[in-house]
C-alpha positions as CSV (number, residue, x, y, z in Angstrom):
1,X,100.2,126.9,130.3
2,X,102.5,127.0,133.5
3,X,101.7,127.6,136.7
4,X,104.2,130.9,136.5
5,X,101.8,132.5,133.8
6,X,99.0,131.9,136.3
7,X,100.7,133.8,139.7
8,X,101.4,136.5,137.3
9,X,98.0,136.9,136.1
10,X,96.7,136.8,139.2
11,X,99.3,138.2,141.5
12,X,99.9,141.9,140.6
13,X,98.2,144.2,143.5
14,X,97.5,141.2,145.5
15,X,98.1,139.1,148.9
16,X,99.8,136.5,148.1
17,X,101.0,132.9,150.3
18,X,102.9,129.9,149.3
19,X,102.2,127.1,151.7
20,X,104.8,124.6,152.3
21,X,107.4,125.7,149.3
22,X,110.4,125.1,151.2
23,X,111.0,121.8,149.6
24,X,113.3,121.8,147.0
25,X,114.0,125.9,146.9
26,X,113.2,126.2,143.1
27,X,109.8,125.2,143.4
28,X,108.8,128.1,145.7
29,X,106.7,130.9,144.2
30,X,107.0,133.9,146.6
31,X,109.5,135.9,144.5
32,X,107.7,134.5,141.1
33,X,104.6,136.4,142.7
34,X,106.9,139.7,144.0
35,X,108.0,139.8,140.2
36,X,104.9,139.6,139.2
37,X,103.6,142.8,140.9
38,X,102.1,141.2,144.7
39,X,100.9,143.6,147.2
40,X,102.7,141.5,149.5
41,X,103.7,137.6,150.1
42,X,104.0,135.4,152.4
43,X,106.3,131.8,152.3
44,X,104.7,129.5,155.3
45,X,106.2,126.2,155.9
46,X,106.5,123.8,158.4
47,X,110.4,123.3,157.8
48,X,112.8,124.3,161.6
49,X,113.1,128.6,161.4
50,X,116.7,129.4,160.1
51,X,117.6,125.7,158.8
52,X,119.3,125.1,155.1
53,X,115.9,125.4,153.5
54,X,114.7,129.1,154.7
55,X,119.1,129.9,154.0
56,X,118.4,128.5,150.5
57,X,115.0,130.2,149.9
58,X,116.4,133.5,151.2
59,X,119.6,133.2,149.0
60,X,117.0,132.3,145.7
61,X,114.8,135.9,146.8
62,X,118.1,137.6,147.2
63,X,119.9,136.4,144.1
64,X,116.4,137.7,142.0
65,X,116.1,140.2,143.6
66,X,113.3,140.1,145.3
67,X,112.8,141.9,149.0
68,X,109.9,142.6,151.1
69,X,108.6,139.3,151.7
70,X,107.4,137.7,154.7
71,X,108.5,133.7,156.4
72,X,106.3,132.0,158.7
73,X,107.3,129.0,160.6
74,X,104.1,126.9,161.5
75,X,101.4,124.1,160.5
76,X,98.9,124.6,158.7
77,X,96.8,122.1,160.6
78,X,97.4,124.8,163.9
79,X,94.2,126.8,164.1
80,X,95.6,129.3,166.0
81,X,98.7,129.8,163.5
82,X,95.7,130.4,160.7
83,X,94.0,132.8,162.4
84,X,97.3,135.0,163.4
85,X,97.7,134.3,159.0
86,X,94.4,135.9,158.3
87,X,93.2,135.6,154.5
88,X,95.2,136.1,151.5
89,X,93.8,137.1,147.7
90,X,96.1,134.3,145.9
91,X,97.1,130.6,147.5
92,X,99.9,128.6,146.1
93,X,100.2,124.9,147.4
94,X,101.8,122.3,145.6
95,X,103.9,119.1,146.6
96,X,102.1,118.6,149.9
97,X,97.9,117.2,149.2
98,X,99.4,113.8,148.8
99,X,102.0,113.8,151.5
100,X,99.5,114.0,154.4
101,X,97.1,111.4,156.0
102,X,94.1,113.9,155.8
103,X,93.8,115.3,152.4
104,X,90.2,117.2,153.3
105,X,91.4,118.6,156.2
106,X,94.3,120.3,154.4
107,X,91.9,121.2,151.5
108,X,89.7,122.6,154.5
109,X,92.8,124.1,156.1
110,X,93.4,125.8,152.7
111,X,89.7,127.1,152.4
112,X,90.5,129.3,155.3
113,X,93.3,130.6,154.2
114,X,91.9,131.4,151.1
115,X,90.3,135.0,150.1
116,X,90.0,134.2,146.0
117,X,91.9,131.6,144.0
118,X,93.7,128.9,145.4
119,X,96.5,127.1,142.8
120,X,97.1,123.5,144.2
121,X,99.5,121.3,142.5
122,X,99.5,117.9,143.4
123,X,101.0,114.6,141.7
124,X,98.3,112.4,140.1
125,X,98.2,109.2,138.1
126,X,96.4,108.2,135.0
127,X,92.7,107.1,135.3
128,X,94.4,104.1,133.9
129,X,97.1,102.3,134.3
130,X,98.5,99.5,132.4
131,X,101.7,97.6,132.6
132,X,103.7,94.2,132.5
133,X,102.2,94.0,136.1
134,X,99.1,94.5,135.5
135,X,96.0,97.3,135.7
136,X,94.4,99.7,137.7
137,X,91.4,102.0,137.1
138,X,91.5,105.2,138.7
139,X,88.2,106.6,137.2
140,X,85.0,107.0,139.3
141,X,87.1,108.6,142.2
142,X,88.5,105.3,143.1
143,X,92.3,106.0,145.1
144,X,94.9,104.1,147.1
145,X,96.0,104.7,150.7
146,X,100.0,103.4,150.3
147,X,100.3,102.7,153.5
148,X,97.9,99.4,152.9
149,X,99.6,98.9,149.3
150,X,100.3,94.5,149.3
151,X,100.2,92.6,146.1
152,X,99.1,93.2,142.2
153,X,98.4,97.2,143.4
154,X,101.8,97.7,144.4
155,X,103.4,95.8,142.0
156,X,101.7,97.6,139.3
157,X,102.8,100.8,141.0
158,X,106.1,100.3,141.2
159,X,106.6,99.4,137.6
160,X,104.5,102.7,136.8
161,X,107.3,104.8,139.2
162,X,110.4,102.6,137.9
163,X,109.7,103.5,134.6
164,X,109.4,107.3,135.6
165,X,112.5,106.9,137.5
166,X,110.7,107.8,140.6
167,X,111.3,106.3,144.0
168,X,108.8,106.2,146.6
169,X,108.2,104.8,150.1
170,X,106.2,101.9,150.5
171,X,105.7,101.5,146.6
172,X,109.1,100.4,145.1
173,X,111.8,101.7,148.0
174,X,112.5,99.7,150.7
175,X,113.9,102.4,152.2
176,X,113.1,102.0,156.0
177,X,110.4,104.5,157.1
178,X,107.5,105.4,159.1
179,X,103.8,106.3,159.0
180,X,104.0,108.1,162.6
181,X,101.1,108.5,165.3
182,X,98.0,110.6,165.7
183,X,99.8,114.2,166.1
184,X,103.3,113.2,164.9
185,X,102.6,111.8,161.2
186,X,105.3,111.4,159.1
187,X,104.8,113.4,155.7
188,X,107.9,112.9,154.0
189,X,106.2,109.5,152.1
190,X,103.3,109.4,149.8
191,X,99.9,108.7,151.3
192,X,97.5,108.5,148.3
193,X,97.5,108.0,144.6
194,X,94.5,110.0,142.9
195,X,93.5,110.7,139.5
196,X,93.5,114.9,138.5
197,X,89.0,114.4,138.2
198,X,89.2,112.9,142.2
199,X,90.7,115.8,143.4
200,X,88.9,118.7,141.4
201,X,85.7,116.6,143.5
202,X,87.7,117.3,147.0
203,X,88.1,120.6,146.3
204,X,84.6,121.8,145.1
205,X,83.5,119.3,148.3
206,X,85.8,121.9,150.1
207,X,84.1,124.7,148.9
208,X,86.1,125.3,145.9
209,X,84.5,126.2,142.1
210,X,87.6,124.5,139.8
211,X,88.3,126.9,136.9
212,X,91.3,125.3,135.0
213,X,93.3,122.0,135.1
214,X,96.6,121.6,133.1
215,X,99.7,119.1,133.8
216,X,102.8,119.9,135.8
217,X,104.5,117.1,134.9
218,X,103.5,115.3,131.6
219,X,101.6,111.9,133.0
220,X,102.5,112.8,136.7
221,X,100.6,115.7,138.2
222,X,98.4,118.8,137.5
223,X,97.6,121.9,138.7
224,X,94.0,122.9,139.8
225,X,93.0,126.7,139.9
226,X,90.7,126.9,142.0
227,X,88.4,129.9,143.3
228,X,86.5,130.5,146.4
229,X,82.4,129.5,146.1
């Protein structure tokens, strides 16, 4: 299963948003949804109107083919920006859960948004993890806020991500960064490492019923599909 054969079983006749899929162009899902038969759809994102990553989205629509959508510039943590939104049938999110300070918020953000199914995609780690490092359990709905990550936890970590041949802030890159301030936080770095079962419990606490779970990315992430209670 992918998360592709999901929008188009769900999609066709529907409304249809994908919240914060700028990042990395080939990730987004509008036009996989407009291929797949969407009433209409939506790409909202917190990326600057008319910079290199709405220019490379629009080039992606344009070279499928794909017309008729809509772009909305705006955070999803701005109440008024989610009421002007309204509801739509089908939510896509991925890549963002785990790059903000206050995951049920978003998740609560999301709810509002969210007429039927929600599809959240976030990156996860094992329930356990083992390695020349060390171990951490994951299970129980135990997690780990990076930005207080010092000693055998990080260390573990960053052997985890080095032998993925991922890089991340405040884990194994000393890349120089930072966490921001109450209204300006910075969401480029990780926040929190959480096991697939801990998040399926944040978003039924959200007021989500979790229908599937399947892997993005073998030993990395996982989608949730979610519905509406």
């Amino acid at each position: 299963m992918n998360i592709d054969d999901v929008i188009a079983e769900l999609a066709p006749s529907r409304s249809f948003i994908d919240v914060g899929g700028l990042w990395g162009t080939v990730n987004e899902r509008v036009s996989v949804a407009k291929l797949a038969g969407a009433a209409r759809a939506t790409m909202f994102d917190l990326q600057a109107p008319g910079n290199e990553y709405w220019r490379a989205f629009d080039e992606r629509c344009a070279a499928r083919g794909v017309t008729g959508y809509a772009s909305v510039h705006g955070d999803l943590n701005d109440d008024a920006v989610l009421e002007a939104l309204g509801r739509f049938d089908l939510v896509h999110c991925s890549g963002v859960l785990y790059h903000v300070p206050s995951p049920m918020q978003t998740l609560e953000k999301l709810a509002r948004l969210t007429g039927r199914h929600l599809l959240l995609g976030a990156c996860t780690v094992p329930e356990r993890i083992e390695n020349a490092a060390g171990s951490l359990d994951f299970s129980d709905g135990r997690m780990l806020f990076i930005p207080a990550l010092d000693g055998q936890a990080k260390a573990v970590l960053a052997a985890h991500y080095d032998m993925h041949n991922i890089k991340l802030l405040g884990v194994n890159s000393d890349a120089a960064f930072g966490w921001g301030a109450p209204g300006a936080w910075d969401y480029a770095p990780w926040w929190w490492f959480w096991s697939v079962g801990t998040v399926a419990r944040m978003c039924e606490l959200a007021g989500f019923r979790v229908t599937r779970t399947f892997e993005a990315w073998p030993g990395l992430a996982h989608y949730l599909v979610c519905e509406t209670a």
